[in-house]
N, C-alpha and C positions, 0 to 999 in steps of 0.2 A: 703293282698296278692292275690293276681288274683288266679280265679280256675282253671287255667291251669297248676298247679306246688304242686298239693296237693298230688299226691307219688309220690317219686322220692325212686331211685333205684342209688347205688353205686357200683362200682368196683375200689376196694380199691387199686392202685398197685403203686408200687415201693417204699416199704419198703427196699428190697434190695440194689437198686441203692442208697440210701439214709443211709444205712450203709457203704457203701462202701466210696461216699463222702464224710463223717463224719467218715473216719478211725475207724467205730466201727464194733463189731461183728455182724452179721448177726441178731442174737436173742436182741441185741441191738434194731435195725432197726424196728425188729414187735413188739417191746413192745413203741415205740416212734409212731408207726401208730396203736397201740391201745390206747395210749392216745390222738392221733389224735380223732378216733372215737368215745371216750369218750366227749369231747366235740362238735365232730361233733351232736351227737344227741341231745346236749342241745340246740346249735346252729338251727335244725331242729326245733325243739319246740319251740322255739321264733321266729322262723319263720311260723310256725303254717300250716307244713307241718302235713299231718295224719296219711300217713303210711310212712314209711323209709325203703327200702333193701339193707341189704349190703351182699358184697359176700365175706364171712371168710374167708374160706377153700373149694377147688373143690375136687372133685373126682378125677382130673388128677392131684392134691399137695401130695398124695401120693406118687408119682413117682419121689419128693425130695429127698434126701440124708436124713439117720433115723436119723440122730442127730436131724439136722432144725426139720423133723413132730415130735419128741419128745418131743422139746422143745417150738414147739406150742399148744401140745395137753397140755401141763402143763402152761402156760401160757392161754389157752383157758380157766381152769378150775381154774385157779386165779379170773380171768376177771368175771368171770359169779359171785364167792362166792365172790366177794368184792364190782361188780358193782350192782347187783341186788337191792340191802337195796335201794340205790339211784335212779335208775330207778325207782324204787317204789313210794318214793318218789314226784319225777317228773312228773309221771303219767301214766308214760310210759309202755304199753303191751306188753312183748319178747315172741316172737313166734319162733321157731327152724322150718326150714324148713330142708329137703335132709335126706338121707339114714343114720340109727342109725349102720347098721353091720360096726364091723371094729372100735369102737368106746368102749372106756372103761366101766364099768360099774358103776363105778366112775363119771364120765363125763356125761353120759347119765341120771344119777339120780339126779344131778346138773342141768340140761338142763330142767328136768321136774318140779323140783322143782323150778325155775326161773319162768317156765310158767306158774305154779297154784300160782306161789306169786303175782304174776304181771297180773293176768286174769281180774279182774275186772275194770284196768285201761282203761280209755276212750279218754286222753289225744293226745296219738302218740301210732301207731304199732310200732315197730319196730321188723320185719321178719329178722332173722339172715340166710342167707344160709350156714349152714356147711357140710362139707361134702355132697356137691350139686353139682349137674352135670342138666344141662335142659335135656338134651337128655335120662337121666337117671330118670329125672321126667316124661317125657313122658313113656318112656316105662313101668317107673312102673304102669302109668296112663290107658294106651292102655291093661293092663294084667287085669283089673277089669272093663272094657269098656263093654257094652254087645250091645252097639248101640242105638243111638239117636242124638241131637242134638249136637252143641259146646259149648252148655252151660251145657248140661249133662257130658260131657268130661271134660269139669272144673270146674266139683265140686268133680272131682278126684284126681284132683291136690292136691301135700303138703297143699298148705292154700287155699283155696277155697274162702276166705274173703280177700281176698289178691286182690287189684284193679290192673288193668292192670299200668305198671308205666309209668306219665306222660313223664316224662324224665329221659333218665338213664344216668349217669354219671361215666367218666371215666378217674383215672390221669396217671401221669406219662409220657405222649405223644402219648401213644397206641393206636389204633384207628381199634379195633375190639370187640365182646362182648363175646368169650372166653366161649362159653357154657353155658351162665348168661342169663335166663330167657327167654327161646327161645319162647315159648309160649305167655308171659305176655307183651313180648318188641315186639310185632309184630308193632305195633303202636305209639312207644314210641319215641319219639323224643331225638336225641341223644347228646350230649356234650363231648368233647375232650378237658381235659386240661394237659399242658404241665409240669406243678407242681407235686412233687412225695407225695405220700399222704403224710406223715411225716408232708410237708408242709403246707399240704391243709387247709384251716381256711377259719370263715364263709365270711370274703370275696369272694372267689373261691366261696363259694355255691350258696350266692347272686347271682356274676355275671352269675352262670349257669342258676339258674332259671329266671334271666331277659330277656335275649337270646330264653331261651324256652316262655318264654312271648311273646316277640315280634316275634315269629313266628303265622303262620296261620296255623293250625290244620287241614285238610280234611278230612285225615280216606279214602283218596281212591275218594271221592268227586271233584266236583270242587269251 
């Protein structure tokens, strides 16, 4: 795999639209694009990507209707006590990035106990953003800043080990990055696919990462 595609970074979106077209409930929709993600990450691993982001839940998902954030935060906490054993498995490291307030006590002790089960895996990061806002990582970032470099400012960041992502990836047709990594995607080369994630399979990955292949990287350069 060329090293131009070794993190890549997802915005998972149109679970919605993808229940709706399939006449099913809403909570239908995000439990078909978490098993999208489920084997999005194996898909990732055979492809012999290192780090993986994906963006769960933002800080502006709050401002859904309470049944939906109910029945994601109960679904979020399936996911974690069921996928973990396997991730594990796989080889795969889960890292929880974004703000814990607002967040069960339940869920938050699931979250940590994922990532001491999963800490000494070398295989794939995978950075979850939940309850993650970038603007809201910065500012948490900027509040313990005392001044220095940009590299001192990013080691304030949620994951400090977390590489800038080569290419960020986005479905469903949308074609903006919604708060997603403002900081780390200064540089990152972007993908639009028209596919609503439900759909997305490692084909769609592939072709993102070939695309990001076959571009020229500058960083600002000529």
């Amino acid at each position: 795999m060329s090293e131009s595609a070794r993190y890549v970074a997802i915005i998972m979106d149109g679970n919605a639209r993808w229940a709706s077209e399939h006449s099913v409930d809403l909570l239908a929709g995000h439990r078909a694009g978490a098993d999208t993600l489920k084997q999005t990450v194996k898909d990732a691993v055979g492809l012999g990507i290192e780090q993986l982001t994906v963006y769960a839940f933002s800080t502006e998902n709050w401002l859904r209707p309470t049944a939906e954030v109910n029945g994601l935060m109960v679904m979020f906490s399936e996911l974690i006590e069921h996928e973990t054993p396997e991730l594990n498995e796989q080889g795969v490291r889960m890292v929880f990035i974004g703000r814990r307030e607002r967040l069960t006590e339940e869920l938050k002790r699931q979250m940590d106990w994922a990532t001491a089960e999963t800490a000494t895996n070398t295989r794939m990061t995978l950075f979850v953003a939940f309850n993650y806002g970038g603007r809201a990582e910065l500012v948490d970032a900027a509040a313990s800043f005392e001044g220095g470099s940009e590299e001192d400012f990013a080691a304030l960041l949620y994951a400090p080990d977390m590489q800038d992502p080569d290419l960020v990836i986005r479905t469903s047709g949308e074609r903006r990055l919604s708060n997603f990594l403002i900081w780390q995607s200064a540089y990152s080369e972007l993908y639009f696919s028209d596919v609503l994630w439900p759909d997305f399979d490692v084909t769609e990955l592939a072709a993102a990462i070939a695309d990001c292949d076959a571009r020229k990287r500058r960083f600002g350069a000529r």
